[in-house]
C-alpha positions as CSV (number, residue, x, y, z in Angstrom):
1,X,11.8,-18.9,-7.4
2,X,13.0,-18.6,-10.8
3,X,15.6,-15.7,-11.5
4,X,17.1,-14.4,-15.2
5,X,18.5,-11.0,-16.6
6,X,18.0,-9.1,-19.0
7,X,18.8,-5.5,-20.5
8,X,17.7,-2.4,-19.4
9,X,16.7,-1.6,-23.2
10,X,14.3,-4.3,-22.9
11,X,12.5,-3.4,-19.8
12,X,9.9,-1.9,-21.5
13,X,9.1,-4.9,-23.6
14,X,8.2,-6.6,-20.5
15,X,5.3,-3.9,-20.6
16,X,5.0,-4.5,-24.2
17,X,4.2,-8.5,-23.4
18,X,1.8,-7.6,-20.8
19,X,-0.4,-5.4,-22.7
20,X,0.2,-8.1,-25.7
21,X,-1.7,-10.8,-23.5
22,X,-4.7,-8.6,-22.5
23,X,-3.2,-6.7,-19.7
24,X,-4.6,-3.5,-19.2
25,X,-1.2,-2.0,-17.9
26,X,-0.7,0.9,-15.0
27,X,2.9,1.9,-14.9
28,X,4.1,5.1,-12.9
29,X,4.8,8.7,-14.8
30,X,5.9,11.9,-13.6
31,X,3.7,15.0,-13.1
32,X,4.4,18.9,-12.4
33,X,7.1,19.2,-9.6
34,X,7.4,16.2,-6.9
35,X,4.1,14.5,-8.2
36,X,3.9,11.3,-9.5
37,X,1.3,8.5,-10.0
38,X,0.3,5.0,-11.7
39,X,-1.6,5.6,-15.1
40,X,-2.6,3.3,-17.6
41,X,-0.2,2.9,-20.2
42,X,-1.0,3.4,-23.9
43,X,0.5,4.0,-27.4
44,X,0.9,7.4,-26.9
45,X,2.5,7.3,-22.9
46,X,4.3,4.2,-23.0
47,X,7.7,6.2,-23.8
48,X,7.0,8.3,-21.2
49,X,7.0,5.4,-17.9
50,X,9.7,5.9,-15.2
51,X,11.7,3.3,-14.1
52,X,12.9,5.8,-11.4
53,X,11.0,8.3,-9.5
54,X,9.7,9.1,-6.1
55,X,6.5,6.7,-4.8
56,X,3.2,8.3,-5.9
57,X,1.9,9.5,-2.9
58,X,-1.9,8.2,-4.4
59,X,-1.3,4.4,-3.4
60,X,-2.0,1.5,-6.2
61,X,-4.3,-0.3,-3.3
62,X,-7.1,1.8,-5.4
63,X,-6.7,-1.0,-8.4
64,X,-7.9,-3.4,-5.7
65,X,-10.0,-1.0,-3.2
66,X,-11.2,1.9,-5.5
67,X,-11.9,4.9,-3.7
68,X,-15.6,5.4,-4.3
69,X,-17.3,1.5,-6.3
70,X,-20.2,0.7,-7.0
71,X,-21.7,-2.3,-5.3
72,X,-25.4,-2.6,-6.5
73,X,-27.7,-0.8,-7.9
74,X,-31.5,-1.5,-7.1
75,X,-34.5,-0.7,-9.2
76,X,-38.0,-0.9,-8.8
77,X,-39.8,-1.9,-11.8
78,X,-43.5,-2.7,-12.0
79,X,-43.9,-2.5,-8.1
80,X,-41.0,-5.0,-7.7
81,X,-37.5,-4.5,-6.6
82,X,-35.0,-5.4,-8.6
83,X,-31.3,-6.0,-7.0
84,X,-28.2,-6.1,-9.5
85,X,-25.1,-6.2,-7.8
86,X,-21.8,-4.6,-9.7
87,X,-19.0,-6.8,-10.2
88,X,-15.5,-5.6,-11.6
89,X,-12.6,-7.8,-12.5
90,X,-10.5,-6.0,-15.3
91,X,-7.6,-7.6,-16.5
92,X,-4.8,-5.1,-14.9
93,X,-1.1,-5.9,-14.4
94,X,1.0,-3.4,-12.4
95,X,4.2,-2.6,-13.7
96,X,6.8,-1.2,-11.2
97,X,5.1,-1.6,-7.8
98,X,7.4,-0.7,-5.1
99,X,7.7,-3.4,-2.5
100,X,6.2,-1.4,0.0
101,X,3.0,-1.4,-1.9
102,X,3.2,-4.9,-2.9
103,X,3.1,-5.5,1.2
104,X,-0.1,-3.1,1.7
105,X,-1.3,-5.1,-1.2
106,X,-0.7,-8.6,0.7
107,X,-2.1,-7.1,4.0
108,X,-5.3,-6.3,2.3
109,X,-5.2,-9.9,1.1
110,X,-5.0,-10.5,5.1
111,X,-8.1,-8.6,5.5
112,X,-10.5,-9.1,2.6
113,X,-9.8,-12.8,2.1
114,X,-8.2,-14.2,4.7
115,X,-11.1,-15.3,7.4
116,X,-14.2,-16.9,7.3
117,X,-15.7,-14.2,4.9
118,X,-14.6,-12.8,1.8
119,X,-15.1,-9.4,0.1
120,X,-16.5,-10.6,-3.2
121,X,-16.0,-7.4,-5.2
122,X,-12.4,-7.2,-3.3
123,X,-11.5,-10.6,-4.5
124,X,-13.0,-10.8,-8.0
125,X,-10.5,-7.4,-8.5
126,X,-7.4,-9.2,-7.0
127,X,-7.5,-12.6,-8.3
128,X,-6.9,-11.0,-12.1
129,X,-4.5,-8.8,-10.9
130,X,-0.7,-9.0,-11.8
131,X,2.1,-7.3,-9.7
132,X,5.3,-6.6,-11.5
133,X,7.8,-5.2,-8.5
134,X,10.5,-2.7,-8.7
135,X,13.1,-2.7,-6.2
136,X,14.0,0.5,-5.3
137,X,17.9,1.0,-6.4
138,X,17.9,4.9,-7.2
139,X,18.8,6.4,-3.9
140,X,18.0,9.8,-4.9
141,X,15.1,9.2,-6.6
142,X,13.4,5.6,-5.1
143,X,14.1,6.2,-2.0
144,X,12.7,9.7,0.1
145,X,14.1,10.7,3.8
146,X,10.9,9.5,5.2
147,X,11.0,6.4,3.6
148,X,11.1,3.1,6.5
149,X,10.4,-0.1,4.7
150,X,13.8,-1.6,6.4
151,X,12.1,-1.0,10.0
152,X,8.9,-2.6,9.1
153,X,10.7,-5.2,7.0
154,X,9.1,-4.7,3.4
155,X,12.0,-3.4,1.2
156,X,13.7,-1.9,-0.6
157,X,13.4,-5.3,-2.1
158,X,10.1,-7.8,-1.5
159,X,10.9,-10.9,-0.5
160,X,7.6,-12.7,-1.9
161,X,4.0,-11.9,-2.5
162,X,4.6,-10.5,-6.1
163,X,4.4,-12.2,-9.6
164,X,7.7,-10.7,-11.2
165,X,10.1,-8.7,-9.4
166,X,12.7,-6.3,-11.8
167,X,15.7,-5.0,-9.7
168,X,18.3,-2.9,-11.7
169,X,21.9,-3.8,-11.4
170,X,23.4,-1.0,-14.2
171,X,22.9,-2.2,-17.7
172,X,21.3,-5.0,-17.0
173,X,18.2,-5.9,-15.0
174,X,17.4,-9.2,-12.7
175,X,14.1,-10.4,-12.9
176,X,12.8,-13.4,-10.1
177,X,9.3,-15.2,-10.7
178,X,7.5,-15.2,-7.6
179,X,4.2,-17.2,-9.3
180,X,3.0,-18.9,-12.3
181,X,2.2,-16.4,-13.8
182,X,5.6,-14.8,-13.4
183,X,7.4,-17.8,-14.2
184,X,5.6,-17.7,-17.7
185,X,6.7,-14.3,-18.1
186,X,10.2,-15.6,-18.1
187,X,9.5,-17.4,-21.2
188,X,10.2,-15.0,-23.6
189,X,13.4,-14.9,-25.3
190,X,14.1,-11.6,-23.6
191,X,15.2,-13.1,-20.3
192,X,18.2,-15.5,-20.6
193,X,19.7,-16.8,-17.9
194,X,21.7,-14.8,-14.8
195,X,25.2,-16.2,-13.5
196,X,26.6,-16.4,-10.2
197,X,27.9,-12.9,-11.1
198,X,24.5,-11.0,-11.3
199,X,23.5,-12.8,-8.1
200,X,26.7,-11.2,-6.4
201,X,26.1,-7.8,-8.0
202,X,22.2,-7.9,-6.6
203,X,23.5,-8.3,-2.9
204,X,26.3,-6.1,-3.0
205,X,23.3,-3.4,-4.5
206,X,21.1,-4.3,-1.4
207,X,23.8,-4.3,1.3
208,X,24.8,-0.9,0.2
209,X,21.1,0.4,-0.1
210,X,20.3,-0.8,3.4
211,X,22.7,2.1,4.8
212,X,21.3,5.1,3.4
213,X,18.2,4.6,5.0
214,X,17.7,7.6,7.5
215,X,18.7,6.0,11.3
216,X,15.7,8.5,12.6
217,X,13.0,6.8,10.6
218,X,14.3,3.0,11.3
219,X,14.3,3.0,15.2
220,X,11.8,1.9,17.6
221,X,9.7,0.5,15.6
222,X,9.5,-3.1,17.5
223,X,9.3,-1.2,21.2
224,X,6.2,0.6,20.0
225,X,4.9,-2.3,19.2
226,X,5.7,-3.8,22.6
227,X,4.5,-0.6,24.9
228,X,1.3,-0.3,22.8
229,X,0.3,-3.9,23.2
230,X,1.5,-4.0,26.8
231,X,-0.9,-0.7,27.3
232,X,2.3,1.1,28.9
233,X,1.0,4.1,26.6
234,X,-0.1,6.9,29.1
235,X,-3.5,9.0,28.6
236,X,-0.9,11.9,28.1
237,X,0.8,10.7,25.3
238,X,-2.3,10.2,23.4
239,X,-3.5,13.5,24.1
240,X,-0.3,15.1,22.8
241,X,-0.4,13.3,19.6
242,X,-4.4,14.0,19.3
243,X,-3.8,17.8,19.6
244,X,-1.0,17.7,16.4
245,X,-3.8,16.5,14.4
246,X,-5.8,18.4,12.1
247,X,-8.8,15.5,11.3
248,X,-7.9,15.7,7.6
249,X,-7.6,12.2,7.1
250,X,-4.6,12.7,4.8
251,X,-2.6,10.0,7.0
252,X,-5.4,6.7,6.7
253,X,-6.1,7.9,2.5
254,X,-2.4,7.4,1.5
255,X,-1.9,4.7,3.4
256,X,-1.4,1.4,1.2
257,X,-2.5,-0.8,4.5
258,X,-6.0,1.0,5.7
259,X,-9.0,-1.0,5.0
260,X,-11.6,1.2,6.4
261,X,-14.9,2.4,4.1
262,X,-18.0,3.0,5.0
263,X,-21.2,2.5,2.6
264,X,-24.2,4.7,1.9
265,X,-26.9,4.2,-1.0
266,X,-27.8,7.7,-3.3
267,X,-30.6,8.3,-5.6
268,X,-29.4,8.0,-9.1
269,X,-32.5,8.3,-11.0
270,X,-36.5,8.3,-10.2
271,X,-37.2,5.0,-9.5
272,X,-32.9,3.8,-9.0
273,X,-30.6,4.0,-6.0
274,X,-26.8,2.5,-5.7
275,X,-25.2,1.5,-3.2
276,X,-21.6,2.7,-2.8
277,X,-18.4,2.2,-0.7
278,X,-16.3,4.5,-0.4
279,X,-12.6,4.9,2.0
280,X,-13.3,6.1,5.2
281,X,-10.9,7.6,7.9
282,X,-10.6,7.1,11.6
283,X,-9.3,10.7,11.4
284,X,-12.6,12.0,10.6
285,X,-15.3,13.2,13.5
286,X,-18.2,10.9,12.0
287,X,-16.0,7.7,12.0
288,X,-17.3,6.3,15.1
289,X,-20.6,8.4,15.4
290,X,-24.0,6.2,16.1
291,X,-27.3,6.4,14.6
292,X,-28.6,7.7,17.7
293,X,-25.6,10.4,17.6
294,X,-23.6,9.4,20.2
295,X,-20.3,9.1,19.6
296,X,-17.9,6.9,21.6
297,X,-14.7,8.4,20.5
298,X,-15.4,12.3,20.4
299,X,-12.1,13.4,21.6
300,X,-9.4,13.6,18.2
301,X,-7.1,11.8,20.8
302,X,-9.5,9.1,21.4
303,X,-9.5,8.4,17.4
304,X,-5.3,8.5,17.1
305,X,-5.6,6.3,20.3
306,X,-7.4,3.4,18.1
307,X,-5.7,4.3,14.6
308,X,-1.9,3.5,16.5
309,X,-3.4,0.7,18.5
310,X,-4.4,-0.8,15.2
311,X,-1.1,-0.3,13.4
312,X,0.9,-1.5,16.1
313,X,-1.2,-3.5,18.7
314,X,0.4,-7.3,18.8
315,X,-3.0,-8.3,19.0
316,X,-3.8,-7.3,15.3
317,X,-0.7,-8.2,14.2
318,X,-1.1,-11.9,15.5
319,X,-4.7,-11.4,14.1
320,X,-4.0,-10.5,10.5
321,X,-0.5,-12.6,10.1
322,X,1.0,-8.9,8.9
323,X,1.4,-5.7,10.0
324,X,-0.8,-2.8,9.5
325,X,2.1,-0.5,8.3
326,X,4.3,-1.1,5.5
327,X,7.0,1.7,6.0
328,X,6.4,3.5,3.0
329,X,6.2,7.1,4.5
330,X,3.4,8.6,3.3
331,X,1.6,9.3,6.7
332,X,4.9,11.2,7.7
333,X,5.0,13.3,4.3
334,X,1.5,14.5,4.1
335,X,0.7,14.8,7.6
336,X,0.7,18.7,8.5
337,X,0.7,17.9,11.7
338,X,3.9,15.5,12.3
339,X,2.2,12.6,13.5
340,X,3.4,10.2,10.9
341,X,4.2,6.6,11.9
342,X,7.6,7.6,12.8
343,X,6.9,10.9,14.9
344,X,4.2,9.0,16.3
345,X,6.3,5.7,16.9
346,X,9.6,8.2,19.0
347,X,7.1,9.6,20.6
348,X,5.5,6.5,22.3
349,X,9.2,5.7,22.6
350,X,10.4,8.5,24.6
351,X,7.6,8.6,27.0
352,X,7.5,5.3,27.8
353,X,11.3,5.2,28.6
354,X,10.9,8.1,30.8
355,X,8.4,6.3,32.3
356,X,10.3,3.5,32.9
357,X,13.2,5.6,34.1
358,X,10.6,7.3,37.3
């Protein structure tokens, strides 16, 4: 990987080159109160971006996995049908993606491209896709008390998977190529090169960072994983977590590493329908529901049962080459229930050691 400085007056211009080469840009502003979220930048906005702020809850996977798309639309036309599937590739770069997100961004890659089959509308989206990555330095504003990415191993700073990473060491910014494309980046005069100094500076900021993480939410993580693949999770335990939760779905639509959707077709004009995916949720009642109505997985519990066993099971894990969770928080902060990954991971924890301890 390539690495060079530059000044935190000219952090911007990095956006300024992006949008100069075509990029239609999405950088992160502040709202009203706590909210925050990745817009697209523009003349008018572009003095507005925050290098600093707490991680939009509404997770950039969307630029990849839109909420609601469009997949075909089909027409009949002089007693013939006629099928025209809906492809989108904009040309989007992402300009401070925490690494968190850049690691929901990479499991997806798992997922949608990774096997035998590939999700062309997922794909033609990713492959013009840029990710500029912003370790998170602030620790009052990057970094919130339910933030984990040091248990699952994604942050505060990304090892790889991005194209250009930015970390801030004071009045000067390091920036390491993690492609081509962010090698290229590094061409313009505004990088020059680091010294051994800035390197020093960047691991003193990391090792200092890695202790202000809150011990609750960075603990038994890895014995979760173990109980729950070893099936040493008791009928009980489920059912405890199943009644905390209210079937919102909250948890699965924030997180930056949930791939479910589920497809429907609607009328859209007299003689047109479209087909259209839209994000799905374990969470909800009609997740696992038949076309003959039955439904396998009735009981909340049930559901919580499978979404944990997917985020934690070695079996996915070892399936996907990544793990289902990127330790970004967001389950934990909107869930009014308490059954966020952490809750969720002491729990198992707790039970299973009493277990053991009988």
């Amino acid at each position: 990987m390539k690495a060079r400085v530059l000044r935190s007056a000219d952090v911007l211009a990095v956006v300024d080159l992006l949008r100069g080469q075509g990029y239609e840009v999405l950088a992160p502003f502040c709202g009203r109160g706590r909210d925050t979220c990745f817009d697209t930048v523009t003349d008018d906005n572009r003095e507005h971006i925050q290098i600093h702020l707490p991680n939009p809850y509404y997770p950039p996977k969307r630029f990849v996995l839109p909420h609601i798309e469009r997949l075909m639309k089909v027409e009949r036309c002089n007693g013939d049908l006629r099928i025209e599937p809906t492809y989108e590739a904009p040309k989007r770069a992402i300009f401070g993606i925490r690494s968190c997100d850049v690691a929901g961004i990479y499991h997806l890659d798992r997922f949608f491209l990774g096997k035998e089959f590939s999700d062309i509308y997922y794909e033609k989206r990713r492959r013009n896709l840029l990710l500029i990555n912003l370790v998170c330095t602030d620790r009052e504003r990057d970094i919130g008390k339910e933030c984990f990415c040091m248990c699952a191993d994604t942050g505060p700073a990304a090892r790889d998977h991005f194209d250009l990473q930015l970390m801030d060491l004071g009045e000067e910014f390091m920036a390491v190529a993690g492609t081509p494309a962010g090698e290229s980046l590094l061409a313009n005069p505004i990088f020059r090169k680091g010294t051994d100094e800035h390197v020093e500076k960047r691991r003193a900021i990391l090792e200092r960072l890695r202790g202000h993480f809150e011990s609750t939410m960075t603990s038994w993580f890895s014995g979760a994983v173990r109980y729950v693949s070893q099936d040493k999770v008791t009928e009980k335990t489920w059912e405890e977590i199943g009644q905390r939760c209210l079937e919102c779905g909250g948890c699965t639509y924030v997180c930056p590493a949930c791939t479910c959707f589920t497809v429907s077709d609607r009328r859209t004009g007299v003689k047109e329908v479209e087909r259209v995916r839209t994000w799905d949720s374990c969470a909800l009642g009609g997740f696992t529901r038949m076309a003959g109505g039955f439904n396998p997985r009735r009981a909340v519990h049930d559901r919580r049962n499978r979404r944990f066993f997917r985020k934690l099971s070695h079996y996915f894990i070892q399936r996907e080459l990544s793990v289902a969770c990127v330790g970004c928080g967001r389950c934990a902060a909107v869930c009014h229930g308490d059954i966020g990954m952490p809750t969720v991971v002491e729990m198992i924890r707790r039970a299973a050691a009493q277990a053991e301890a009988r």
